[in-house]
C-alpha positions as CSV (number, residue, x, y, z in Angstrom):
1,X,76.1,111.2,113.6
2,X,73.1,111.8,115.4
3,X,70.1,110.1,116.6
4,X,66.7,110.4,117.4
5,X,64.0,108.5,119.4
6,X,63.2,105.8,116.1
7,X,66.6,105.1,115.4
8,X,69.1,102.7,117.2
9,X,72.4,103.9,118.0
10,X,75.4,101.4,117.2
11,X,78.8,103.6,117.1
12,X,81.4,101.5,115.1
13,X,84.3,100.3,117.3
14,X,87.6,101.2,115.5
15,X,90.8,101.4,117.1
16,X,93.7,103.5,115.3
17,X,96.5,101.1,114.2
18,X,99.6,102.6,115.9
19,X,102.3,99.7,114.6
20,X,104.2,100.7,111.7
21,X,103.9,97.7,109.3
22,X,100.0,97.9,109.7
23,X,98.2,99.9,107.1
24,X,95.7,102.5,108.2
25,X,92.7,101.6,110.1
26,X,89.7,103.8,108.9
27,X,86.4,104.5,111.1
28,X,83.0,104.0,110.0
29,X,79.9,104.8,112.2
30,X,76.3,103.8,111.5
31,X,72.8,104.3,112.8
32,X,71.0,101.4,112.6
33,X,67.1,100.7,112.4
34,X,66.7,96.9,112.1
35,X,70.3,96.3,110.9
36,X,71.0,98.5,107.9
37,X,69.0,101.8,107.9
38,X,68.2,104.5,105.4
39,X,70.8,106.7,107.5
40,X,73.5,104.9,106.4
41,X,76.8,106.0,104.8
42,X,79.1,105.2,102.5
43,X,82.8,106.5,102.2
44,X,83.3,106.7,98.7
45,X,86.2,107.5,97.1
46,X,86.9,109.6,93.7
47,X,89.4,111.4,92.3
48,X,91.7,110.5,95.2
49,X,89.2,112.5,97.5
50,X,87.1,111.0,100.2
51,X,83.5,112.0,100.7
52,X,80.7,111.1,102.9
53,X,77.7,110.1,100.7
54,X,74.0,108.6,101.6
55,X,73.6,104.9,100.3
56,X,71.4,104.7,97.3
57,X,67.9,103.2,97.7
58,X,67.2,104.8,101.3
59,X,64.7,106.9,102.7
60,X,65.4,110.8,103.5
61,X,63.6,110.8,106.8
62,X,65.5,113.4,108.9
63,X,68.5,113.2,107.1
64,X,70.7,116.4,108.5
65,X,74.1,114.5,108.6
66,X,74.1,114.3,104.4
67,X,74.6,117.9,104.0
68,X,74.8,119.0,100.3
69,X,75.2,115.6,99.4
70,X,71.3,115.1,100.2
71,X,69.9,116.0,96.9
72,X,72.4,113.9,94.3
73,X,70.5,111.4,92.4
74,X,71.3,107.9,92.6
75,X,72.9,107.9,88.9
76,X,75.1,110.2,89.9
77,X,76.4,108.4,93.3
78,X,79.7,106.6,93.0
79,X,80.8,103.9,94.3
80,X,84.8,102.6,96.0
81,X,86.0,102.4,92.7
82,X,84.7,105.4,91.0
83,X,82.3,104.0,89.3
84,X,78.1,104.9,89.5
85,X,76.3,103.1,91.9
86,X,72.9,101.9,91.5
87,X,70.7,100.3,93.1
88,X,69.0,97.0,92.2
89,X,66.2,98.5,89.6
90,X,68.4,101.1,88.1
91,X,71.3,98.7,88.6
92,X,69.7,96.5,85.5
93,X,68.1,99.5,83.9
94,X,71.5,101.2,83.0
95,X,73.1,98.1,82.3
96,X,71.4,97.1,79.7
97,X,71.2,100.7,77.8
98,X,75.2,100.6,78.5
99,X,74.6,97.2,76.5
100,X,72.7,98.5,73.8
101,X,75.6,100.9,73.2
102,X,78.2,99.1,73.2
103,X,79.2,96.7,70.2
104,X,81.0,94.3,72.9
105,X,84.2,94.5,70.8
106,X,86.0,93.7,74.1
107,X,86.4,90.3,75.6
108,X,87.4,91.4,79.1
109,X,86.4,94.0,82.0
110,X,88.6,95.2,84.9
111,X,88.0,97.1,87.7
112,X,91.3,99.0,88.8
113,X,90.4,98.3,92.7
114,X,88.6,95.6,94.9
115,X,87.0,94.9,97.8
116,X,88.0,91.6,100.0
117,X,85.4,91.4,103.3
118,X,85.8,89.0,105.6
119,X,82.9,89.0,108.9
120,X,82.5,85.6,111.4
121,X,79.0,84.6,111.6
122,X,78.4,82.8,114.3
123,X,76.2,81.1,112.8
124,X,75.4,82.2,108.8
125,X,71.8,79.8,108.5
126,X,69.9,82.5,111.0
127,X,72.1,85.7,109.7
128,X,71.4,85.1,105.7
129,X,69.3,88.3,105.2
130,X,71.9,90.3,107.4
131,X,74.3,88.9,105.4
132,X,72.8,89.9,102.1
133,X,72.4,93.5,103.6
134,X,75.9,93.6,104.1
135,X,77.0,92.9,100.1
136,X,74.3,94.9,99.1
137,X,75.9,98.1,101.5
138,X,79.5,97.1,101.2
139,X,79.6,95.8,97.9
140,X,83.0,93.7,98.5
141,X,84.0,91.4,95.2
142,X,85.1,88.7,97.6
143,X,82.9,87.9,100.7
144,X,85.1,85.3,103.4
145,X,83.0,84.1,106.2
146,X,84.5,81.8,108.8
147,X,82.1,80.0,111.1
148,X,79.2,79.5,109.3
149,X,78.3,76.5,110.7
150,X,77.0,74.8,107.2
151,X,77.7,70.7,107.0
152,X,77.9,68.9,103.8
153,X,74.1,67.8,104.1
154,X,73.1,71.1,104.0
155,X,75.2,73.4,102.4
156,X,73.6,73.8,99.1
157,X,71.2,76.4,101.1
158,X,74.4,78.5,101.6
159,X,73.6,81.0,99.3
160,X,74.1,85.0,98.8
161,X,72.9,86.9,96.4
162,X,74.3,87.8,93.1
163,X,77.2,85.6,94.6
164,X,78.4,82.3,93.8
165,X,80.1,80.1,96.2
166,X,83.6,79.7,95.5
167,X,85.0,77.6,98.1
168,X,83.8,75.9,101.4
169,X,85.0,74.2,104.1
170,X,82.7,71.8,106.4
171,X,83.8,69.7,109.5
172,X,83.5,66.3,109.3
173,X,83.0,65.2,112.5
174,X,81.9,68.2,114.6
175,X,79.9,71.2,114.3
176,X,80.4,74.5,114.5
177,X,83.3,76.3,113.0
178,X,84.0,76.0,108.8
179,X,85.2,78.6,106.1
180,X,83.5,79.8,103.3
181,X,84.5,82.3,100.2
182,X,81.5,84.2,98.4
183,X,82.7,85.4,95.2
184,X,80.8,88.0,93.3
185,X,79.0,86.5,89.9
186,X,80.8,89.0,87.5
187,X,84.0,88.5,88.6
188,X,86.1,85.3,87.3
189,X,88.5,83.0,89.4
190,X,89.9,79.8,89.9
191,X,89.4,77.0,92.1
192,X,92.3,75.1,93.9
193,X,93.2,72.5,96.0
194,X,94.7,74.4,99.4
195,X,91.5,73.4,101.4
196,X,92.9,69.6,101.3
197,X,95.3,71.2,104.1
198,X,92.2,71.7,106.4
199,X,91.6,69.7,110.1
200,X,88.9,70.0,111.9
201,X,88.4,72.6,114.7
202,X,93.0,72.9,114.3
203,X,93.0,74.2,110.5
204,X,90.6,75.2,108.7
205,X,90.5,77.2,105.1
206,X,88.8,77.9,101.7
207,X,90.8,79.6,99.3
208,X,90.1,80.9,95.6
209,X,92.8,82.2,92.8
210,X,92.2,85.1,90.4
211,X,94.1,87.3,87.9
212,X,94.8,90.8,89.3
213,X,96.8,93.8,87.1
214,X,97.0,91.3,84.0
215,X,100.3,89.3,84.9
216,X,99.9,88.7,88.6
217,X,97.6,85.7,90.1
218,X,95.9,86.0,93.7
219,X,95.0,83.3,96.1
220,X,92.9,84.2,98.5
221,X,93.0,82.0,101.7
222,X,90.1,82.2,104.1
223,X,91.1,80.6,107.9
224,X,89.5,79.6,110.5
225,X,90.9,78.3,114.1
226,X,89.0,76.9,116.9
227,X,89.9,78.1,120.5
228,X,89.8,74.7,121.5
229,X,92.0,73.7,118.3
230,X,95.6,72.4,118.8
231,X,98.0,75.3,118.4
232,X,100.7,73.3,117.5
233,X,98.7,71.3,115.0
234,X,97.5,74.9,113.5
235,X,101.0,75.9,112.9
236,X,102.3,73.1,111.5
237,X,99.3,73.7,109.0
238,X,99.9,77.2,108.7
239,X,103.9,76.8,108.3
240,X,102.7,74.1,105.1
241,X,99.9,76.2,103.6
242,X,102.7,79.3,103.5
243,X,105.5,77.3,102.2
244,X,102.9,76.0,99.1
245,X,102.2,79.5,98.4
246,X,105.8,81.0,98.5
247,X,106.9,78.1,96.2
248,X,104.9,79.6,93.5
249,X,106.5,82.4,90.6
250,X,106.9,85.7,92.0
251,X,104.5,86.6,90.1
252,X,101.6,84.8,92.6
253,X,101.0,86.8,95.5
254,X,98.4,86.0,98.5
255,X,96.2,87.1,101.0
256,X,94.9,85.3,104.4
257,X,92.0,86.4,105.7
258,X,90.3,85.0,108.7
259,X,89.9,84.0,112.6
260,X,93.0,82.6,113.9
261,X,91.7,83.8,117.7
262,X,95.3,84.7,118.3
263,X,95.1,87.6,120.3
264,X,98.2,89.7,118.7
265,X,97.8,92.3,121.3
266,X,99.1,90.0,124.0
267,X,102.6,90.2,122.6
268,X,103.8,87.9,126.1
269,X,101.5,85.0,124.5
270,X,103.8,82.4,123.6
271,X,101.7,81.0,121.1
272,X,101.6,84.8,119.6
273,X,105.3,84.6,120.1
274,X,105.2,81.7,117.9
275,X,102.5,83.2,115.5
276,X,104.8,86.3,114.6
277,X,108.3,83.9,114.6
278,X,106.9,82.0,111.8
279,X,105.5,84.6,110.1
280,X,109.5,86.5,110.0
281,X,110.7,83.0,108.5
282,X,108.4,84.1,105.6
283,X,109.1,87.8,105.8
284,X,105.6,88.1,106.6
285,X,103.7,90.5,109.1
286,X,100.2,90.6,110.5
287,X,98.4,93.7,109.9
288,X,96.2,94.5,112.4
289,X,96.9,95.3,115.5
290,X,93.5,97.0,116.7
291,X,90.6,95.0,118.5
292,X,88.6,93.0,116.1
293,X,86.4,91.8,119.5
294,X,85.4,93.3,122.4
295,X,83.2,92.3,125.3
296,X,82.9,94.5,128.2
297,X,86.0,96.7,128.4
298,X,88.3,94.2,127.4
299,X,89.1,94.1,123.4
300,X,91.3,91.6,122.1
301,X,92.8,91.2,118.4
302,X,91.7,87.9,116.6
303,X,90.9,88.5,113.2
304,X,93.6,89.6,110.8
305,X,95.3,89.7,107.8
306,X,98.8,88.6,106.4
307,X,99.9,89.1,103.2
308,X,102.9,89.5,101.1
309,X,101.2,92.5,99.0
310,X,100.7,94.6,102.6
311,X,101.9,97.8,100.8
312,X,99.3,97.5,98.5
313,X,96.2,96.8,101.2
314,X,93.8,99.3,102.8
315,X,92.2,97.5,105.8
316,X,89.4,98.6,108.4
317,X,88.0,97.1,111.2
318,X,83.8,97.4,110.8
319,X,81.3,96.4,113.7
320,X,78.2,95.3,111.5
321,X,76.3,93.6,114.9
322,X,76.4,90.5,113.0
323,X,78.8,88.5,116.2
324,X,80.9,89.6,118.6
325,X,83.8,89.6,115.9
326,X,83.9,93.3,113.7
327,X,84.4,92.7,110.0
328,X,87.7,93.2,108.0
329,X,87.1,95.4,104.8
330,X,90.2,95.2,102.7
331,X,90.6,97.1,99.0
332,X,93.5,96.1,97.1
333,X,94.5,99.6,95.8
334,X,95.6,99.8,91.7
335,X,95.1,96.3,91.0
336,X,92.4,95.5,88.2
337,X,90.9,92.2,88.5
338,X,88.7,90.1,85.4
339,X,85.0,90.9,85.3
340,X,82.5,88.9,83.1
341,X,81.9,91.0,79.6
342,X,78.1,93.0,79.7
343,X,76.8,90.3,77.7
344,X,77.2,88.0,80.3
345,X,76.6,89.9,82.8
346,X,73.1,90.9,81.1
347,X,72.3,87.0,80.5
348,X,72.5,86.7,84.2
349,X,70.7,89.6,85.2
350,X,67.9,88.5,82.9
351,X,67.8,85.2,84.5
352,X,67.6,86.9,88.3
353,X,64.9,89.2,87.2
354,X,66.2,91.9,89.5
């Protein structure tokens, strides 16, 4: 891409994932006027080809770098799963004429991929319209942000929107840190009890559960570990939060998403040593090996993923300018997950007056 005098440069940071249990590391690059700007791209995928395409809602102030793709109309954009992709006023608009025409003989909607996003905050209270931006561009069903700072008094003002709050986690006795999972409104899931494994600053997580391709259930774990934590407290917490999800049917699988500021690319590390022993006693792998942080020249891996669907997971590594720490964007290929039938979907749109 290229810039000009009004627009900020911020080149995306990714690093190609060279390890062979890792899944493919894709690059994004924006050009950013205050945060998000109308220069903005989306990779969308259709029809198993990828193509560049402008976000909808934007401004085609010397656009060059959208080629042909410059004059579609927003109807006729589609979004990561196929799908048309509106924007907020033609978002409700089409809705409801897709209501209007359809008797609503079915109970249940799927969509046959989905988005899991995880970013660290630093600090969510001063970042919530950043934060918004970021749902409205990436568009993930599931939003995990680890140190959001929140406390009990004053999480009820932890809100995105169109997203409800499906799990938090909020020290006790300190501040800083915590885990929270943003799920999207349309989309249905479970709550559980995993978080009751959380310690301050040593172990802390937020998980959800939701039915993906019909017979299988997900729980999605979001974690968060203080640098200053105890690492042997962590993995004696991590060692009981894997054995309680392996202990379930084969047909539950899982997904851990977070900051465990272990840097996997210092493979002399004993506690990384420790990190990837634990992880073979569960036939388990982390899954990026790329910088998710770097200061200066020096890029260290601390964010990641482990999962026992890793075949199935397509991850990047996004710098949104949000922290220090890039975002993880992982779709779950070919699995469908429950959505919320147009009826009450159009209830709720009704009530946001979007």
């Amino acid at each position: 891409m290229t810039s000009n005098s009004n627009c900020v440069s911020s080149q995306i940071s990714l690093y190609k994932n060279h390890s062979s249990h890792c899944p493919p590391i894709k690059t994004y690059a924006y050009n950013n006027n205050s945060f998000f700007s109308s220069r903005t791209l989306q990779e969308i995928v259709f029809n198993n080809q990828k193509k560049a395409i402008p976000a909808v809602g934007t401004k085609d102030e010397n656009r060059e770098d959208l080629g042909s793709h410059s004059s579609l109309k927003s109807s006729e954009l589609l979004d990561h799963r196929g799908l048309p992709f509106f924007n907020s006023k033609s978002f409700v608009k089409n809705k409801v004429t897709l209501v209007k025409h359809n008797p609503l003989k079915q109970t249940k909607l799927y969509n046959q991929s989905f988005k899991i996003f995880h970013q660290n905050s630093q600090c969510a209270s001063n970042k919530l319209n950043m934060l918004n931006l970021l749902c409205m561009e990436l568009d993930p069903e599931f939003f995990v942000i680890s140190e959001h700072w929140y406390c009990n008094n004053n999480s009820k003002y932890f809100n995105l929107d169109n997203y409800v709050l499906g799990d938090i986690f909020c020290r006790s006795n300190s501040k800083g840190g915590n885990v929270s999972i943003f799920v999207k409104s349309n989309v249905k899931f479970e709550r559980n009890t995993l978080s009751q494994l959380s310690q301050d600053k040593h172990f802390e997580i937020s998980s959800v559960t939701f039915k993906i391709s019909s017979r299988f259930k997900l729980t999605l774990v979001g974690l968060y570990r203080s640098p200053n934590g105890s690492t042997d407290l962590f993995f004696d917490q991590f060692e009981q939060l894997l054995n309680a999800l392996s202990k379930k049917s084969e047909t539950n699988k899982f997904l851990i998403v977070g900051g465990f500021n272990l840097n996997v690319l210092n493979v002399s590390d004993k506690n990384v040593k420790s990190f990837k022993d634990l992880l073979n006693t569960f036939n388990l792998v982390w899954s990026i090996d790329s910088p998710t942080r770097v200061v200066g020249n020096f890029g260290t891996a601390i964010d990641n993923v482990v999962s026992n669907m890793s075949s199935k997971l397509e991850i990047s590594t996004l710098n949104t300018a949000i922290s220090d720490d890039f975002g993880q964007e992982i779709i779950l290929k070919n699995c469908s997950i429950d959505l919320e039938p147009f009826s009450s979907l159009k209830k709720e749109l009704q009530a946001r007056k979007i």
